[in-house]
C-alpha positions in Angstrom: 0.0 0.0 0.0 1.6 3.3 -0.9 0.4 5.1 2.2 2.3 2.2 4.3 5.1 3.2 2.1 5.2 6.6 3.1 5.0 6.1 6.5 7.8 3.7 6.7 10.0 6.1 5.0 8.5 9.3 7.2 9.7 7.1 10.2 13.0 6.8 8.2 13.4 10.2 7.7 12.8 11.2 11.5 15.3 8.0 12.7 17.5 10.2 10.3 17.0 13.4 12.0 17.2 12.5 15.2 20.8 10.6 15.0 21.7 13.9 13.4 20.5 15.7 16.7 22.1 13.1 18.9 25.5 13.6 17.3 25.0 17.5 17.1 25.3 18.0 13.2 21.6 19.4 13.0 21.4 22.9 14.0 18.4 23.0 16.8 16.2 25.9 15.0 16.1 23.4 11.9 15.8 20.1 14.0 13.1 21.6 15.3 11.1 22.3 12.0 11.8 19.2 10.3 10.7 17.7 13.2 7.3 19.3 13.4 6.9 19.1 9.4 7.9 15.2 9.2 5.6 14.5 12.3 2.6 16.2 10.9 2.6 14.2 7.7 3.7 10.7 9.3 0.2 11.9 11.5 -1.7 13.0 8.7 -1.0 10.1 7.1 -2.0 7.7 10.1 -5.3 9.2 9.7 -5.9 8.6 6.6 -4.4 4.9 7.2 -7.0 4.8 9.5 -9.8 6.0 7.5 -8.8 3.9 4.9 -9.0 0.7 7.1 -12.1 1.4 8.2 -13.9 2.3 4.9 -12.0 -1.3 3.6 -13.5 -3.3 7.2 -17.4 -1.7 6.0 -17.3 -2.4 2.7 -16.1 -6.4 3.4 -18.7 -6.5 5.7 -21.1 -5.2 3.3 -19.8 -7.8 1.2 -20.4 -10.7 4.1 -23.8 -9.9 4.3 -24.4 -9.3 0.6 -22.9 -12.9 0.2 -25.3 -14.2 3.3 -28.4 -12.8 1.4 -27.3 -14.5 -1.7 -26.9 -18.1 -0.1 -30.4 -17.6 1.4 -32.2 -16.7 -2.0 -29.8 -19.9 -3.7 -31.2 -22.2 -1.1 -34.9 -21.3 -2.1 -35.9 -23.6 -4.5 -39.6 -22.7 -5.1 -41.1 -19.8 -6.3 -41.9 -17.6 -3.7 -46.1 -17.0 -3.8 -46.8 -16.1 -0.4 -45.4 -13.8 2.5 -41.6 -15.6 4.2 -41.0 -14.7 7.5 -38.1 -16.6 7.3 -36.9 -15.1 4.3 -38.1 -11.6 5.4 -36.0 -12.0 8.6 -33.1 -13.0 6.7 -32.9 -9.8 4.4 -34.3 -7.0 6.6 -32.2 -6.1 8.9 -35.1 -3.0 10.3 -37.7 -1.0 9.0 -38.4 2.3 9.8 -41.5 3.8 9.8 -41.7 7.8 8.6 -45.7 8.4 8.3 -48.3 5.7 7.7 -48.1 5.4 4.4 -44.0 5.7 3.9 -41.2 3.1 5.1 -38.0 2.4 4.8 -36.3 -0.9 4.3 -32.7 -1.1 5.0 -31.8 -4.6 4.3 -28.4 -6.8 5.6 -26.8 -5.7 3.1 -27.0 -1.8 4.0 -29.2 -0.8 1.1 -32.1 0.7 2.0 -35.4 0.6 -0.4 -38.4 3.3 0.4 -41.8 2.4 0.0 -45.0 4.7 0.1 -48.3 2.7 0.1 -51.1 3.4 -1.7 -54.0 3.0 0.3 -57.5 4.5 1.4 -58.9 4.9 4.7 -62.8 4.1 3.9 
């Protein structure tokens, strides 16, 4: 990964500067500032490490429960002709109710799918 690649040779970079402080052929003033600019960007990097990591553990849990949906539905052998509750529980993970007439579906997988019902109150 290229950010792991920049990090490692940030860290090199600082292991540099700081046996140059230790044997006194840095002057202080300038120690000082390539410290403080190599140390932000080895941080700024970290976060974005971090960020990245994170999006990457959503999305392959995304793709768990995307590939737990499908082994459901391939198990099915019949057409479906009547309400699952099985099935239902298997792909809704909750739905939330906005009015009456308009829900939202947010399956396992993360997607969500909005539904407005038609009806009449006689």
């Amino acid at each position: 990964m290229e950010i792991e690649r920049q990090m490692e040779q940030l860290k090199f970079d600082l292991n540099g500067l700081v046996n140059l402080k230790i044997r006194d052929k840095i002057d202080e003033a300038v120690y000082n500032e390539e410290n403080t600019r190599i140390s932000g960007e080895l941080n700024e990097l970290r976060q974005k490490k971090s960020l990245l990591d994170k999006d990457n553990d959503q999305k392959a849990q995304i793709k768990e429960r995307v590939d737990e949906i499908i082994q459901v539905l391939r198990l099915r052998q019949e057409l479906l002709e009547q309400f699952d509750d099985s099935l239902f529980h298997a792909l809704v993970e909750k739905i939330t109710i906005l009015s009456p007439a308009h829900f939202v579906f947010t399956l396992k997988s993360g997607m969500e799918i909005t539904e407005l019902a038609n009806y009449s109150i006689i």
